[in-house]
N, C-alpha and C positions, 0 to 999 in steps of 0.2 A: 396468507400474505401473497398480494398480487407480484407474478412475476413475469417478465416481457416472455416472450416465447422469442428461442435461434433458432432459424435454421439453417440447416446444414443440406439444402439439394444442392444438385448441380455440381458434389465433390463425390470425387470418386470412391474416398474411402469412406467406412460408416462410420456416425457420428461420436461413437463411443471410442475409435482411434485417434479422432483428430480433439477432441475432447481430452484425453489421456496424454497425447502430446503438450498440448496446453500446459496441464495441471504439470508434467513432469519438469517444464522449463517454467515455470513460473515457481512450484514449493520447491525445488532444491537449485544450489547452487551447479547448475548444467548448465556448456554450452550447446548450440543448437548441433552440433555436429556430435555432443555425447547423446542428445533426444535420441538424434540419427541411430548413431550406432546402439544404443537401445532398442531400439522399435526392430531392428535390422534383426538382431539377436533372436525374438520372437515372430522373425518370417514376416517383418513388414518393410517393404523396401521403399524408401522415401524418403526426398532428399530434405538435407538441410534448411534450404530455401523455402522448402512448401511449408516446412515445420513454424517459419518467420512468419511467411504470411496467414496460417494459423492464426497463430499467436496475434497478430497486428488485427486481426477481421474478428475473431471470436472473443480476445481475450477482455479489450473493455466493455460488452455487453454480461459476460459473464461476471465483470468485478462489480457492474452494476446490479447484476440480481444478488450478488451477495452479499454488498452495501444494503440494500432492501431488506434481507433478512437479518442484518444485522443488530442486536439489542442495542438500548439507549446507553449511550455512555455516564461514565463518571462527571463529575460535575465538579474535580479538580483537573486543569488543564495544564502540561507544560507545554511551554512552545522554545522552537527552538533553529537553528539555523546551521549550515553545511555550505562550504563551498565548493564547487564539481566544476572540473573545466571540461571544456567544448570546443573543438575545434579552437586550442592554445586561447580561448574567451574563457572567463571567471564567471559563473554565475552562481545564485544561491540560492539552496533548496529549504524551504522554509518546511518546518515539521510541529507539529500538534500531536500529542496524545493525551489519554486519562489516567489518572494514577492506578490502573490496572497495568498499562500498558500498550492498549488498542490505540491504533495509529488512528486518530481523527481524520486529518489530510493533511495534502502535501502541497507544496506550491514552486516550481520553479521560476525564478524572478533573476532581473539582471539588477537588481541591486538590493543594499542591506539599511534602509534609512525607514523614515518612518512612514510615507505609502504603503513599501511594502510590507511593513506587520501591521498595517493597517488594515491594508487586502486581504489580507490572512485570519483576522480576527473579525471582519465582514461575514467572508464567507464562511466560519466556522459558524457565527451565529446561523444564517440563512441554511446552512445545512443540516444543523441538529436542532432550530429552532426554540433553545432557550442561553441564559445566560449562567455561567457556573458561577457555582459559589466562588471558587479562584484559580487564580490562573499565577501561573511559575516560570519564571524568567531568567535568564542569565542578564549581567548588567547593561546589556545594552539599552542607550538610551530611549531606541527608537521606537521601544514594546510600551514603555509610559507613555509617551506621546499619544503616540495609538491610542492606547487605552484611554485616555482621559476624551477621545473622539467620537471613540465610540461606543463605550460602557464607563461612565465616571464615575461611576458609584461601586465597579467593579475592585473587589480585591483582588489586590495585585502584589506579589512574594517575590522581589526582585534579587535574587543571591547566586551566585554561581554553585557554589555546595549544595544548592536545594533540588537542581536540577538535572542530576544524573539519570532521571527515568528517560528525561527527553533524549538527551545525549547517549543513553545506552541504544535510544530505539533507532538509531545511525547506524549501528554494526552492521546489520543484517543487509541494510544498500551498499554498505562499503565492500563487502564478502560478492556483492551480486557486481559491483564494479569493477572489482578484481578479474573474474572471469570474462564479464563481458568486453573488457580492453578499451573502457573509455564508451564514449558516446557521440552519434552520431550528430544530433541537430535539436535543441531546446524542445520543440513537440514531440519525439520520438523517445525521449527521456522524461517527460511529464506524463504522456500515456504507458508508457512502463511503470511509473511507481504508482502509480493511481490501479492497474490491476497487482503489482507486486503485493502492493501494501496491503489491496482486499483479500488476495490470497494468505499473506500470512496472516491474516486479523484470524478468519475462519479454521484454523490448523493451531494457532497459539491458544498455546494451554494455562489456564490462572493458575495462581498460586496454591490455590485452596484444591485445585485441581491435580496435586503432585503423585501420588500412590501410582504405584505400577497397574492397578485395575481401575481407575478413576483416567489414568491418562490415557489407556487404552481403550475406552469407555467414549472418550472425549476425538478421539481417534475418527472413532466411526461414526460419532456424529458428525464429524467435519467432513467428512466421504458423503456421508447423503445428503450434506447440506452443497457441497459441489457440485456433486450430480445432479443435483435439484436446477439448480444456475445455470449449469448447462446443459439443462432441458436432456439429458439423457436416465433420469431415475425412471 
């Protein structure tokens, strides 16, 4: 599977540090200043700052080689929606997964009517390039609308109860909100969850996957599949 090639000249440290910063503030719940004090630990001294712009230059071409190697999803959808303020502004994070779990995409939008699951259920199509057998909703009105626009022959599961997968896959931003103390600016928040979410896609473990030697199994294929992404295997 073709993958873009990073590189990393022109930085001072080698690519397998600023790569390993990445991945430590993207898979766990760290602020950049725990990176810091991590790397520092291990005799690398380097500030917070560089560790951001890190993050900000490598981190979506990386989430894009591992969207590439990413399997074909499920072909039941929930979608689903979050509100996140910005700068004391409301906006909302529109979310898709398959009933595994894998976060489809994300979309952040300044509003909840029917464009925006429209937009959402566009580009889910154009991205994974077929149409599911169904898709799961909470009752807002504004996902039928959609739907009937843009797939009307699409089954559609419209129940609050039905749709816990979607709504559980919020925890994980909401943990990463907590730490980061809010959010700067609608772009800066939209390219965070688009690599947050590639990150944990590649490190989240199925169900079927649960044994202490299957997860630890599943472990290290997600290590070489990172490494892979960011061009340092």
């Amino acid at each position: 599977m073709q993958t873009s090639a990073i590189s990393y000249k022109r930085h001072r440290f080698p690519s397998q540090i600023i790569a390993h910063a990445v991945w430590l503030y993207m898979r766990f719940n760290l602020s950049l200043r725990e990176v810091e004090e991590m790397l520092l630990e291990r005799g690398i001294d380097v500030s917070y700052e560089t560790i951001r712009r890190w993050t900000v230059k490598f981190g979506p071409q990386i989430a894009q080689n591992l969207r590439r190697r990413q399997a074909r999803p499920g072909d039941v959808w929930h979608l689903d929606e979050v509100v996140v303020k910005i700068a004391d502004r409301s906006f909302w994070l529109w979310r898709a997964v398959d009933q595994h779990g894998v976060v489809l995409d994300e979309i952040l939008q300044s509003s909840r009517n029917k464009p925006a699951a429209k937009r959402l259920m566009l580009r889910l199509l154009k991205r994974h390039g077929f149409v599911p057998k169904r898709i799961i909703t909470d009752k807002l009105r504004s996902y039928g609308a959609a739907k009937r626009d843009v797939a009307p022959g699409l089954d559609h599961w419209s129940h609050k109860g039905l749709n816990n997968r979607a709504e559980n896959s919020h925890l994980p931003f909401r943990k990463r909100e907590r730490v980061m103390q809010g959010h700067r600016s609608p772009g800066g928040l939209q390219r965070f969850v688009s690599v947050h979410s590639a990150t944990r896609n590649c490190f989240f473990v199925p169900s079927c996957r649960r044994t202490a030697l299957t997860i630890r199994f599943h472990r290290l294929q997600a290590l070489d599949v990172w490494k892979t992404a960011a061009n340092i295997a």
